[in-house]
KELO-491156 format. One record per residue: residue in one letter; x, y, z of N, C-alpha, C in turn. Coordinates in pm, whole numbers, plus 50000, padded with zeros to 5 digits. Example, Ala and Ser with C-alpha at 12.3 -4.5 7.8 and 13.67 -1.06 7.14 Angstrom:
# KELO-491156
a513194943150780512304955050780513204967050780;s512854977550708513674989450714512905000350787;
//
This chain:
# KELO-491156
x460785022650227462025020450304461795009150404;x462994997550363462594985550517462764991050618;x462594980150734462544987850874463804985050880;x465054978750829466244977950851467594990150789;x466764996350682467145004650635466825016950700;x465565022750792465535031250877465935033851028;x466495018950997466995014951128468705021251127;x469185016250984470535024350982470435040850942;x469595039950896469605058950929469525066051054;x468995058151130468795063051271469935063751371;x470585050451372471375044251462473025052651469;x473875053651559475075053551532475145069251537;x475565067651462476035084051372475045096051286;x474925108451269474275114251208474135112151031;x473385114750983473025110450865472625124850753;x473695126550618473495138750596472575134550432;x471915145650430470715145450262471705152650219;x471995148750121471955155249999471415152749862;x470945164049781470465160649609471025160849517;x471305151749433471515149149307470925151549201;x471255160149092470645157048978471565145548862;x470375147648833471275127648722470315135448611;x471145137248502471015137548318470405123648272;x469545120248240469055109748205468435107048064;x468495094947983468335096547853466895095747853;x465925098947775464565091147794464095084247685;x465185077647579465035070147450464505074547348;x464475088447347464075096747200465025106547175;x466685104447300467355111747229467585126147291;x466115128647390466415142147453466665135947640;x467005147547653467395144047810466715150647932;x466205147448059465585145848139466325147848295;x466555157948354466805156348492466285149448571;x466715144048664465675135548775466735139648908;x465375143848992465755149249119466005137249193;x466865134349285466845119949385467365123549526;x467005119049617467615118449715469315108549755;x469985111449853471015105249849471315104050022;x471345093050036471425093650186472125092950228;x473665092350314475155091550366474645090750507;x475595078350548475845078850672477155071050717;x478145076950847479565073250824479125060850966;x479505050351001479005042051096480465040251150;x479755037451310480975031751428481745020251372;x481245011251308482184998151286482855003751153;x483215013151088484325015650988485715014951058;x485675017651188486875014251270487975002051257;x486644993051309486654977651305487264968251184;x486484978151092486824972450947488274976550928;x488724989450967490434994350955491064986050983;x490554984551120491734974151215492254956051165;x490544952451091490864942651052491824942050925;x491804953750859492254954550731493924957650752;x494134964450838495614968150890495824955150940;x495774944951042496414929951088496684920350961;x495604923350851496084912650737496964918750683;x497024934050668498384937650553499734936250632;x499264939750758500924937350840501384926250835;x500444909450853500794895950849501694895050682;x500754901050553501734897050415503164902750434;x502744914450479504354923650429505434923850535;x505074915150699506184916850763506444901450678;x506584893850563507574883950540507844884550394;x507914899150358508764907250279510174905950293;x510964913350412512284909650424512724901450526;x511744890750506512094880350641513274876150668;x513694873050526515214866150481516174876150460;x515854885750415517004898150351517624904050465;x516484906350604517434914650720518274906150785;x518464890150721519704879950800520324875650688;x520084886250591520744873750472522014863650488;x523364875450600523964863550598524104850050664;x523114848050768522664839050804521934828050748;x521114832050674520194829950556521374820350437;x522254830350410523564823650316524144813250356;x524354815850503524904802550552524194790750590;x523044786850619522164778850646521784773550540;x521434784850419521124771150328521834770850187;x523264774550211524374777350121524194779549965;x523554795049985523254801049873523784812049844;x523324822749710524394833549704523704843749790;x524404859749785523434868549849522604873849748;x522514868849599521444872949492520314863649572;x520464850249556519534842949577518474845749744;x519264851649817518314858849984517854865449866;x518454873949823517694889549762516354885249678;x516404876449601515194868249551514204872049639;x514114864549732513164863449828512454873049871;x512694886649846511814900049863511604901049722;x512984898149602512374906749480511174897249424;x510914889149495509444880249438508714888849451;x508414891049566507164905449578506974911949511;x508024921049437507984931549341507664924249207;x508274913549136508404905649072506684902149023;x506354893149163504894891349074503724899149098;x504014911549207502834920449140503204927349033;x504194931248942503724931948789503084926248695;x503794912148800502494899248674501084899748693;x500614900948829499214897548860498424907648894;x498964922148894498224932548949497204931748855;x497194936948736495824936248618495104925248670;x495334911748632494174902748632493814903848804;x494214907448892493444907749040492624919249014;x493314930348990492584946048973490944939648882;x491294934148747490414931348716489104922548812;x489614915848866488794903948944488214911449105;x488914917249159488784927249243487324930449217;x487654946349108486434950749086485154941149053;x485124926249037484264920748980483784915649124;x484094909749193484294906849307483674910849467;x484484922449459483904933649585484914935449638;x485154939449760486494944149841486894927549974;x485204926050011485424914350113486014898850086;x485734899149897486034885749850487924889149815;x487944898549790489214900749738490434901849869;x489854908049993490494906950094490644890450132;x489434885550134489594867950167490314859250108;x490324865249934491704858449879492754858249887;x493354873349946494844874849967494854870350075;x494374868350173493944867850322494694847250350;x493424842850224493624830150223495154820850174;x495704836650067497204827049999497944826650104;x497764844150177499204843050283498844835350399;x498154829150404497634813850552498864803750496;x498314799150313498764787350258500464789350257;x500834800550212502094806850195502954804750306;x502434809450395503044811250568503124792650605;x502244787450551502304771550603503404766650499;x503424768250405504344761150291505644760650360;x505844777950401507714782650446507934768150567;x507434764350662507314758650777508244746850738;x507534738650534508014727650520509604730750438;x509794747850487511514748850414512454744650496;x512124742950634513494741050718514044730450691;x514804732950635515834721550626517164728150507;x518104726650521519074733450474519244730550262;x518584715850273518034717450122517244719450038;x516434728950133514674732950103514584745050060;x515314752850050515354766349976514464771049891;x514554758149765513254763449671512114763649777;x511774757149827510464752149943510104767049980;x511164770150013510844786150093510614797749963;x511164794649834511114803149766509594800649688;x508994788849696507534787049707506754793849773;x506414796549907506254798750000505844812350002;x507234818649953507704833049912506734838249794;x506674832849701505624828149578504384829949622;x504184824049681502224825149753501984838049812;x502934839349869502704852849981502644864249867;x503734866049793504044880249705502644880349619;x501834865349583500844870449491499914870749597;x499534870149738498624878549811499014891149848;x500424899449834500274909049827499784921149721;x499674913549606498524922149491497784922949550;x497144914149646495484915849719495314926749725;x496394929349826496214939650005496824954149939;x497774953849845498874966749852497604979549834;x497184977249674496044989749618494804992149719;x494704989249845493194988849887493294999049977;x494245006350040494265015950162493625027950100;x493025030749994492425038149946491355035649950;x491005021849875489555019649859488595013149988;x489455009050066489485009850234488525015450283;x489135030550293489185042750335487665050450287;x487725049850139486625057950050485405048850089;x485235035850100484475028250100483365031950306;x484255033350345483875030350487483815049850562;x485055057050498485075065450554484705083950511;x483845090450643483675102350525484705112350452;x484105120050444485165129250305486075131950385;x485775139050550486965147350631487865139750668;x487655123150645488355115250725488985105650604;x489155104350528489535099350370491425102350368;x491945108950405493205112250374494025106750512;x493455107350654493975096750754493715084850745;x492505078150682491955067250721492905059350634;x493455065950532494035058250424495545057550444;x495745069050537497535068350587497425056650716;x496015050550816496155047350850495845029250853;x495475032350692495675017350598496895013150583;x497915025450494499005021750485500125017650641;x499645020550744500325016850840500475002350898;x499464994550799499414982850827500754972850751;x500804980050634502284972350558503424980650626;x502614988850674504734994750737504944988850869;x503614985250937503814978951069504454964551061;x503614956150958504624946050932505894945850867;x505974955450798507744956450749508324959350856;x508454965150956508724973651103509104958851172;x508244949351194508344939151293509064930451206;x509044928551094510434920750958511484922250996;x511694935651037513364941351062513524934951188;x512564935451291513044935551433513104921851457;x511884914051444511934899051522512974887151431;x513134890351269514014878451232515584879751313;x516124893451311517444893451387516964888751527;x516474889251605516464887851777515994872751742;x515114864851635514954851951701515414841751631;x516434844551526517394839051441518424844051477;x519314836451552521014838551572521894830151447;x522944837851466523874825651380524594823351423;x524144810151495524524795951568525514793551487;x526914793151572527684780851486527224768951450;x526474758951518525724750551468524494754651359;x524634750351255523804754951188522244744451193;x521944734551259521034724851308520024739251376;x520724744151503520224757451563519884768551450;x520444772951379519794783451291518434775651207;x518384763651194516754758751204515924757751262;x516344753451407515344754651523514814766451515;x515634783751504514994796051490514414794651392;x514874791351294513904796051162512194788551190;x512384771551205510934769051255510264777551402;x510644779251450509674788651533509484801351525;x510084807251415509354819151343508724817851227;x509074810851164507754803551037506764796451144;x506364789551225504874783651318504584795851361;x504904806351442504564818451480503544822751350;x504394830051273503644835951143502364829751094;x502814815251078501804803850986500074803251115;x500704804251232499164802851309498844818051308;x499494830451286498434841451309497774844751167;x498234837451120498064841850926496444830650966;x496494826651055495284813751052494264817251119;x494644824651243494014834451268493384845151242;x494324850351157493684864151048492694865150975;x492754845850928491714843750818490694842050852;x490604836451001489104835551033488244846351099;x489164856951115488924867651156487934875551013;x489024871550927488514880950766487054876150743;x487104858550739485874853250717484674859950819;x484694862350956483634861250996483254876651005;x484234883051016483624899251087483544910750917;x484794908950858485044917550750483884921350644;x483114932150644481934935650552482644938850428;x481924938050267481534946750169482344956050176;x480914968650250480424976250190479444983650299;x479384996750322478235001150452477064994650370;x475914999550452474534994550383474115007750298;x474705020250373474305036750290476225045350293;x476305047350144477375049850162477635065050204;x479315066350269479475070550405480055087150359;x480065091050192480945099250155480055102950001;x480375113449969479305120849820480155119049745;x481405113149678482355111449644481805089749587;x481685087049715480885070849678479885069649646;x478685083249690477435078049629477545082849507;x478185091649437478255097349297478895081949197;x479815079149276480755069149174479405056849192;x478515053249271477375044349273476515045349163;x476385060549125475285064849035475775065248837;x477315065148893477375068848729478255054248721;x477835041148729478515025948736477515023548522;x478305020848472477265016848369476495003348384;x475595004048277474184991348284474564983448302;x476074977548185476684965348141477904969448272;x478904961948286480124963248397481134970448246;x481444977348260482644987248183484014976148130;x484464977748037485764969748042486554973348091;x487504959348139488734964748177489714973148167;x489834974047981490774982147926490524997147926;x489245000547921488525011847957489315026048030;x489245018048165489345027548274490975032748246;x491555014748214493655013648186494075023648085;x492855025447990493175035347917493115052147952;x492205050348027491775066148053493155067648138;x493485058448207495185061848340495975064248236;x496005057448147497505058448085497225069347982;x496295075647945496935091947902496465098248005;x496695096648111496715107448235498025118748284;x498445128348263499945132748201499835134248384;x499415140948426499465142848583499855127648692;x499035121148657499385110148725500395098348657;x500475099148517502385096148481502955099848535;x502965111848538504565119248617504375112348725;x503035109248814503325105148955503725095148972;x503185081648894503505066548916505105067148857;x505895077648799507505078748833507795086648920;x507435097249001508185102549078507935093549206;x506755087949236506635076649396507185063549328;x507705058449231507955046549161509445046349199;x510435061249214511635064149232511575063249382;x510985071649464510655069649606510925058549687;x509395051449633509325039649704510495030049648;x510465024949533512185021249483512915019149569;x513335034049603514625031749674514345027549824;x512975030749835512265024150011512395009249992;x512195005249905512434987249903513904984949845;x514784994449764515914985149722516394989049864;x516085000449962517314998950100516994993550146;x515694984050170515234974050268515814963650253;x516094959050091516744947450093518144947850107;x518974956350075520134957250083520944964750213;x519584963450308520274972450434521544964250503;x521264951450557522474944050634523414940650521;x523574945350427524764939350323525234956250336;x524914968050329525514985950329525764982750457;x524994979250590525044984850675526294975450717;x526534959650716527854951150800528584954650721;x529054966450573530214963250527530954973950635;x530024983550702531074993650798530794990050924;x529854980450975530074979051115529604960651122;x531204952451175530784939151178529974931551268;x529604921851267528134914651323527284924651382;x526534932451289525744943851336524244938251272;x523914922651267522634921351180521454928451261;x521884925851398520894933751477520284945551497;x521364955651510521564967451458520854970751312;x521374965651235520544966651090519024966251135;x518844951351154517354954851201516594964751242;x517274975951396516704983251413516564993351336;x517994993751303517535010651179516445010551105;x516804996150995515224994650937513914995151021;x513824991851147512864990951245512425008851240;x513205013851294513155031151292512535042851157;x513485032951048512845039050919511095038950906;x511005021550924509835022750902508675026151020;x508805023951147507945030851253507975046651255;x509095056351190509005067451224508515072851106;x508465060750997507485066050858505695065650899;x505185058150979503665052551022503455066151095;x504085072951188503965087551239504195097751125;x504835094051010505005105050935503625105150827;x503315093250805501765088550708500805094850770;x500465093350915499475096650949500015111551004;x500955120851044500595132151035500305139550867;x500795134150792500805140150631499455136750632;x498755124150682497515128950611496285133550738;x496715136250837495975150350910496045163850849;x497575163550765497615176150707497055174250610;x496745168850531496025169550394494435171050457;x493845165850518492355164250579491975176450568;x493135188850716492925201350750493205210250603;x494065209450559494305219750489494015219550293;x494025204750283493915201650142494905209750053;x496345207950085497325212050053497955202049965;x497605193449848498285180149819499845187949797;x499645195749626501105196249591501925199949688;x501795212549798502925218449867503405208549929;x502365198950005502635191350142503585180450026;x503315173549907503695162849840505655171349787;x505785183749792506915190449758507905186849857;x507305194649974508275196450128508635180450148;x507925173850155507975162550198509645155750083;x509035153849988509875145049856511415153549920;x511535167949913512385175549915513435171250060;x512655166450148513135163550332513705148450308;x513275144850200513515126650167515185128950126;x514895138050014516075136749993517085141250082;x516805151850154518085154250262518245141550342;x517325139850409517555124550507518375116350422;x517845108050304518745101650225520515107250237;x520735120450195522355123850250522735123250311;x521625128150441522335127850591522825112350652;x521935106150577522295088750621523325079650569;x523345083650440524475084250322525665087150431;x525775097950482527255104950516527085100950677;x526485095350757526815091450863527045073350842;x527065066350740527465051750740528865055650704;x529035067950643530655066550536531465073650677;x531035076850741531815082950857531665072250998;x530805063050986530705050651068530225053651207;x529695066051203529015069851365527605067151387;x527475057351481526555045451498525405054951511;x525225066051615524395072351708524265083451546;x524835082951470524165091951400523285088851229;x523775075051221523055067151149521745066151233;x521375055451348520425056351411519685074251394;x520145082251436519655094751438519315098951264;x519985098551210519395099651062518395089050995;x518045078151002517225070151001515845073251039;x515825081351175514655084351227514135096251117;x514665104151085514615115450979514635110550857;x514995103450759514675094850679513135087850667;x513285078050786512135072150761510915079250791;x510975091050835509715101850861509095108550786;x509995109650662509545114950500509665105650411;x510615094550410510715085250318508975075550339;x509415071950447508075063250469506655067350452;x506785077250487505585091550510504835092050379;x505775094950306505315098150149504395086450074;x504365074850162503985062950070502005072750064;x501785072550222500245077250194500105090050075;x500815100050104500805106150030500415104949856;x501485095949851501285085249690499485087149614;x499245078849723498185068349723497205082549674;x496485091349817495915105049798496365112549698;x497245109649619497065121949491497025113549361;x497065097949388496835087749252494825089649270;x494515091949384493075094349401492115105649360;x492935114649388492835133749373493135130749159;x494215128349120494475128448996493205117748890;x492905110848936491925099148891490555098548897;x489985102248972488715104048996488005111348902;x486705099048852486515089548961486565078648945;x487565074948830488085058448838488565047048982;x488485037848937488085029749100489855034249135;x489995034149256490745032149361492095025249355;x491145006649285492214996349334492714997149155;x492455005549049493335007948915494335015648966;x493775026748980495005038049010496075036249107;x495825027149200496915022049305497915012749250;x496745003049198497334991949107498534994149013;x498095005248930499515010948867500185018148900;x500455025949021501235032349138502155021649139;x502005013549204502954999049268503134991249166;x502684993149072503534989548943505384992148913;x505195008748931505955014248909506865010549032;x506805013449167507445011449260508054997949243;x507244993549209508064974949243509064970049105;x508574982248989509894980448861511134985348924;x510825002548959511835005949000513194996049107;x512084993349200512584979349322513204973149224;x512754965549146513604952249095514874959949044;x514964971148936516144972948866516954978148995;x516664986649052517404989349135518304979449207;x517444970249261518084960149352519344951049281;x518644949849116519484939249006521364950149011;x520724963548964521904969048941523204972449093;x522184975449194523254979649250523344961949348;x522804952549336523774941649407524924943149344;x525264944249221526144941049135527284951849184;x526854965349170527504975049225528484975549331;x527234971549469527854968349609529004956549634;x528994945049508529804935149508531194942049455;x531074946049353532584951449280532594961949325;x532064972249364532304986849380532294993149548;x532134984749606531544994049724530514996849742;x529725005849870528735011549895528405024649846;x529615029949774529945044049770528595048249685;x528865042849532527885044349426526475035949464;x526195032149553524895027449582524165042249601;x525065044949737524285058649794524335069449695;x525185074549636525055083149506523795079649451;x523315064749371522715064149317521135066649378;x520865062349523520055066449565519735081049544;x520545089749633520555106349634519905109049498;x520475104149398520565111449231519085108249215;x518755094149175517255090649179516215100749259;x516845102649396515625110449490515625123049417;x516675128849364516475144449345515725147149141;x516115134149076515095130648968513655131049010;x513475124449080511485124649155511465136349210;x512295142449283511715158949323511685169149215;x512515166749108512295175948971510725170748914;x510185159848921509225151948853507895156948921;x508045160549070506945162049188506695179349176;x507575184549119507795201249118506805204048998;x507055199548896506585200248727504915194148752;x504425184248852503245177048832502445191148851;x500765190048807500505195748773499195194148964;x498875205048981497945206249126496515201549126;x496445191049078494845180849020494325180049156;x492865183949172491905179649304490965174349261;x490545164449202489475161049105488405159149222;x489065144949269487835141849402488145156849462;x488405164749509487925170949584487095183749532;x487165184949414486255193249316484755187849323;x484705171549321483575164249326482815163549465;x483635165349557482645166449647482585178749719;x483295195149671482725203449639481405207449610;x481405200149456480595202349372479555200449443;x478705189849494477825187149625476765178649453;x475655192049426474985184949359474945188549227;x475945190349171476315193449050477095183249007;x476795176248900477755166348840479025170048741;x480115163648792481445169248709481475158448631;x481065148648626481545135948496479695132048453;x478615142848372477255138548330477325125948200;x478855129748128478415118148074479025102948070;x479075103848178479765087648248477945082648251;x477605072948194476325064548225475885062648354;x474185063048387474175061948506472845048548464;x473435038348607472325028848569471645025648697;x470165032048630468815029948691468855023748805;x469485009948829469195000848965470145009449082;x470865015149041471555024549146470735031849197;x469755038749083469395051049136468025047949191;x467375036849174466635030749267466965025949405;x467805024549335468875018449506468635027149656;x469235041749589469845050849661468385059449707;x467385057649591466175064849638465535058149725;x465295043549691464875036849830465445036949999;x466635044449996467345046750102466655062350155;x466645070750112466895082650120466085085550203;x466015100150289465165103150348464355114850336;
//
């Protein structure tokens, strides 16, 4: 053992043994136990690493609905339709279907620190591009811009899991990861609030550029900031991993790197986690088609209210970041997935009515008031997602099973958004909200039927009993981990 390696056993935090047995071939065909040590230790800077990891996801995703919470401002400045604002978020959804695989793939090849530095690095370039849209015939410019950013959000979306597992121990795995996801709701949160307050619509429309450039330079220098932040401080990987759940998935990595199609295959006859990537695919859906279509429902019953819009969305999503991280205190304490994943889906859908029937009745104070209730289960549920695509999967990596989570969410997003613009134009708001309600109570029939999978938590149960012996285990690991041990 180096002196740097006994140096992290010592330091910080307590450090727990546990033994492994590993099935091992011995090339004649018969098989061989081998006793090993396994060393865990959870360290002070996993904090550090959160925090940095939450400022980059908030920088991609608060310029998600940068454009959509002013669209009609947006319409008028650079005289386009309200499909074409709507663009401008459905890019997001749009090209992580295209690029999730080949990042997922590259990801795992990669590590977590190179893959954070890449998304890290588009949304810098992205955030600088928008800067050169101001100008009222620059639209595509911005829809470039828009382009860069949505394919750094493949980076960032799948990782609040692998975040979490990577840095944090077992008891702390189900907050650490609601308090990953708080980083895209924090920037969706500040989306809603700062484009209405620092974009007016100036009768002069010269002035609705002046706002727009000083909230594109804002964005473009902290995105510049972010990056050098990512570059200098952001680790890997601990030096001894922090959870029996990571040192197991260390030990059974095969000789050769596994194929891609491999793991895609083992997800996709997964009947438990199908049902899931549609019942959170319906969820979240409708969490992004109301994001984009909030100031187009919300000004058809109350006029020049872009502001207003803002906050509701502001409310949805801040009172969802309190609802993530109490759902996953409750999951920590009690390891309750299905019930807690039931109540929850089930409270979505009431909020969804209750909000429904306070826009159609036009009482301001009770929209605001239903919003807060909405976004406390609607938003809430995203961690949730994530912890049972983990619980159902294991011990396939992290950034697959997420990867095709937000697959689904961001299909659902697009059709949704395609069908009911169309809707809200000829029809009213009426059948929007129907269609929401109906969708939510499809995913709660879908969330009822899933089946109560704890895989990871069977596995680190298990302690030193192996639940997957014949997943390959290769040697340099298990040298690895013995040279650590104590």
């Amino acid at each position: 053992m180096t002196e740097e390696d006994r140096s992290a056993l010592t330091n910080d935090e307590p450090t727990v043994k546990i033994v492994k047995k590993v099935v091992q071939d011995d090339g004649e065909n018969e098989t061989t136990p081998k006793e090993i040590d396994i060393a865990i230790k959870v360290y002070r800077r996993r904090w550090f690493m959160l925090c940095l990891y939450i400022f980059y996801t908030a920088l991609v995703a608060a310029q998600w609905i940068q454009y959509s919470i002013i669209a009609n401002i947006i319409q008028r400045y650079y005289d386009v339709s309200s499909f074409a604002v709507d663009c401008t978020s459905m890019i997001f959804m749009f090209y992580y279907g295209i690029f999730i695989f080949p990042v997922s793939y590259l990801s795992d090849r990669i590590g977590l620190r190179w893959t954070i530095i890449a998304g890290s690095a588009l949304c810098c370039v992205g955030s600088w591009i928008k800067i050169l849209s101001v100008d009222p015939d620059k639209f595509y410019v911005a829809l470039i811009g828009q382009s860069v950013i949505a394919v750094s959000l493949v980076f960032v979306l799948p990782l609040p899991g692998r975040v979490a597992a990577e840095w944090f121990a077992a008891d702390e795995l189900s907050t650490a990861t609601s308090l990953g996801i708080f980083g895209p709701q924090l920037g969706v949160s500040v989306s809603f609030l700062l484009p209405p307050v620092v974009v007016k619509n100036h009768e002069n429309v010269a002035d609705i550029g002046t706002d727009l450039a000083f909230m594109f330079w804002f964005v473009a220098v902290a995105a510049t900031l972010n990056l050098a932040l990512i570059l200098l401080f952001f680790q890997n990987q601990p030096k001894l991993p922090p959870n029996k759940t990571v040192a197991l998935q260390k030990m059974k990595k095969s000789e050769k790197a596994e194929p891609f199609v491999k793991p895609m295959k083992r997800l996709m006859t997964n009947q438990s986690f199908l049902i899931l990537c549609n019942s959170y695919g319906l969820n979240v859906g409708i969490l992004n088609a109301l994001g984009t279509l909030l100031n187009q429902l919300y000004l058809i019953h109350f006029k020049n209210g872009e502001e207003d819009a803002g906050r509701i969305g502001l409310l949805i999503i801040l009172t969802g970041m309190f609802g993530s991280i109490t759902f996953g205190i409750i999951l920590d304490k009690t390891h309750k997935f299905k019930e807690t994943t039931v109540i929850v889906y089930f409270l979505t859908l009431c909020g969804q009515i209750l909000f429904a029937i306070a826009i159609f009745l036009e009482v301001k104070w009770m929209v605001y008031a239903s919003s807060v209730f909405l976004g406390f289960f609607m938003s809430g549920y995203l961690m949730l997602g994530y912890e049972l695509a983990a619980e159902y999967t294991y011990p396939e990596s992290e950034f697959y099973s997420a990867g095709v989570l937000n697959i689904t969410n961001n299909v659902y997003g697009i059709i949704l958004v395609l069908i009911l613009e169309v809707m809200l134009e000829h029809y009213g708001d009426v059948p929007v909200h129907v269609i929401f309600c109906v969708a939510l109570l499809v995913g709660l029939i879908m969330t009822i039927m899933t089946k109560d999978e704890q895989r990871r938590q069977e596995a680190q149960k298990a302690g030193n009993k192996s639940l997957y012996q014949n997943v390959p285990v290769d040697e340099a690991n298990i040298k690895e981990i013995k040279d650590i041990g104590v």
